[in-house]
C-alpha positions as CSV (number, residue, x, y, z in Angstrom):
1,X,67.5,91.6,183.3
2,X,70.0,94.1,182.1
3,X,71.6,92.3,179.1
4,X,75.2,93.2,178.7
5,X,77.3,94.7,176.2
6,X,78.9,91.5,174.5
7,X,75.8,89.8,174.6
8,X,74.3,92.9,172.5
9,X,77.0,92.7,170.0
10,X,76.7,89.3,170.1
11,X,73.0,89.3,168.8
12,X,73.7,92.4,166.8
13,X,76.4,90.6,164.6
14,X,73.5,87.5,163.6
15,X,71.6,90.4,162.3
16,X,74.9,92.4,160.8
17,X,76.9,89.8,159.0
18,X,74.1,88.3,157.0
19,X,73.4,91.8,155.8
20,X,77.3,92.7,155.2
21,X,77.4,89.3,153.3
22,X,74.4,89.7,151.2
23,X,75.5,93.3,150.1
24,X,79.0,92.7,148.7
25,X,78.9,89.1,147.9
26,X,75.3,89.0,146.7
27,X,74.4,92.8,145.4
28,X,72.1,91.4,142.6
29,X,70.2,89.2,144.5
30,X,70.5,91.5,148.2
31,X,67.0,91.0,149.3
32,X,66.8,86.9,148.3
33,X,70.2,86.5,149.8
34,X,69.8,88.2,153.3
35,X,65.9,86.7,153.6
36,X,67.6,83.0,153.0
37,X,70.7,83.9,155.6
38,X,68.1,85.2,158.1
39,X,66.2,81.7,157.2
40,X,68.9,80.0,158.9
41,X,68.2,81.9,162.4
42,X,65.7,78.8,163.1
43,X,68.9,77.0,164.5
44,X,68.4,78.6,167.7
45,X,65.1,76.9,167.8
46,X,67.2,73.9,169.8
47,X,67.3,76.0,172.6
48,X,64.1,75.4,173.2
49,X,65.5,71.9,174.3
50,X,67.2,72.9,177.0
51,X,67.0,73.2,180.4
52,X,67.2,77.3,180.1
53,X,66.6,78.8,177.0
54,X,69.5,81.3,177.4
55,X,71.9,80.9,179.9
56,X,75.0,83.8,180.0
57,X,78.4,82.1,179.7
58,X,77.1,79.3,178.0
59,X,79.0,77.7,175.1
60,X,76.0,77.1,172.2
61,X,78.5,75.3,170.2
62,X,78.6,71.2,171.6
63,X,75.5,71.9,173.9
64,X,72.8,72.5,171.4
65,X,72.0,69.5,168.7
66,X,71.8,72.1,166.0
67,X,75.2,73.4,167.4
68,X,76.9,70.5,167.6
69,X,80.0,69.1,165.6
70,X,78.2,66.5,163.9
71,X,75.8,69.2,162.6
72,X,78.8,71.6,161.4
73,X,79.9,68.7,159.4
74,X,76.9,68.2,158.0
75,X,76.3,72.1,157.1
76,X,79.6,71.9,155.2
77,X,78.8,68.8,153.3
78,X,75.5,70.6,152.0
79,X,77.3,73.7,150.6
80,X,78.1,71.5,147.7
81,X,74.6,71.5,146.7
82,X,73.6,74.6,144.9
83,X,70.2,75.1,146.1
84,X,71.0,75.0,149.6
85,X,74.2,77.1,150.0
86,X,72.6,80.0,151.2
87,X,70.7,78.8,153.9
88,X,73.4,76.4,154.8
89,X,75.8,79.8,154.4
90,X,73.7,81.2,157.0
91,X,74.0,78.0,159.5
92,X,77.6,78.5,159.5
93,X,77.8,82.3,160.0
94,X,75.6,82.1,162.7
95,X,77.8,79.4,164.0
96,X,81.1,81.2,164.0
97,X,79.0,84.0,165.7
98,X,78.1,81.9,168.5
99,X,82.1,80.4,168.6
100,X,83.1,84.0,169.1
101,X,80.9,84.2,172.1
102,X,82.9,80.7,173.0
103,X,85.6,82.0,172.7
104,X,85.1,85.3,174.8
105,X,83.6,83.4,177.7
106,X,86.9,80.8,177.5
107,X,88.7,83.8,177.6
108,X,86.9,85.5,180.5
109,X,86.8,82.4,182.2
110,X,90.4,82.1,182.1
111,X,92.3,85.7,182.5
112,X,89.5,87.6,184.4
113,X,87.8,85.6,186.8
114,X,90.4,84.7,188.6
């Protein structure tokens, strides 16, 4: 399976961002900071509950039980507990990672498979 080049940056920015974050917002603490964003990679594990694993051009966010609205609002609620705003930092960059890929197969859908 030849994996293409938005699914590469895709899975190259869960890696990236945590790292870009914990450099310049957590300097001090780099190492703690990106080990307890990377923590929150175990979202993903909910694909495990579906039919296929991974599936190219679909939408994580609403079809996963981690990745769904409910959980979003959840993830923000937690933020305002000290402890847990690094993992729960994590959950939400990994989710606006996975809307971006949303977002690109919306867009694909819509202008270039006509």
């Amino acid at each position: 399976m030849i994996i293409s080049l938005v699914n590469t940056i895709h899975i190259l920015l869960h890696f990236l961002l945590p790292v870009l974050v914990s450099f310049f917002f957590f300097p001090k603490i780099f190492w703690t900071a990106w080990a307890l964003l990377m923590i929150s990679m175990v979202i993903d594990l909910d694909h495990l509950f579906s039919k296929k694993i991974f599936q190219t051009g679909r939408c994580s966010i609403g079809n996963h039980i981690l990745h769904s609205k409910e959980a979003v609002l959840t993830y923000c609620l937690l933020l305002f507990f000290p402890k847990l705003r690094l993992v729960v930092l994590g959950l939400l960059i990994h989710l606006i990672v996975d809307a971006t890929d949303c977002i690109y197969i919306h867009w694909k859908q819509r202008f270039l498979d006509r």
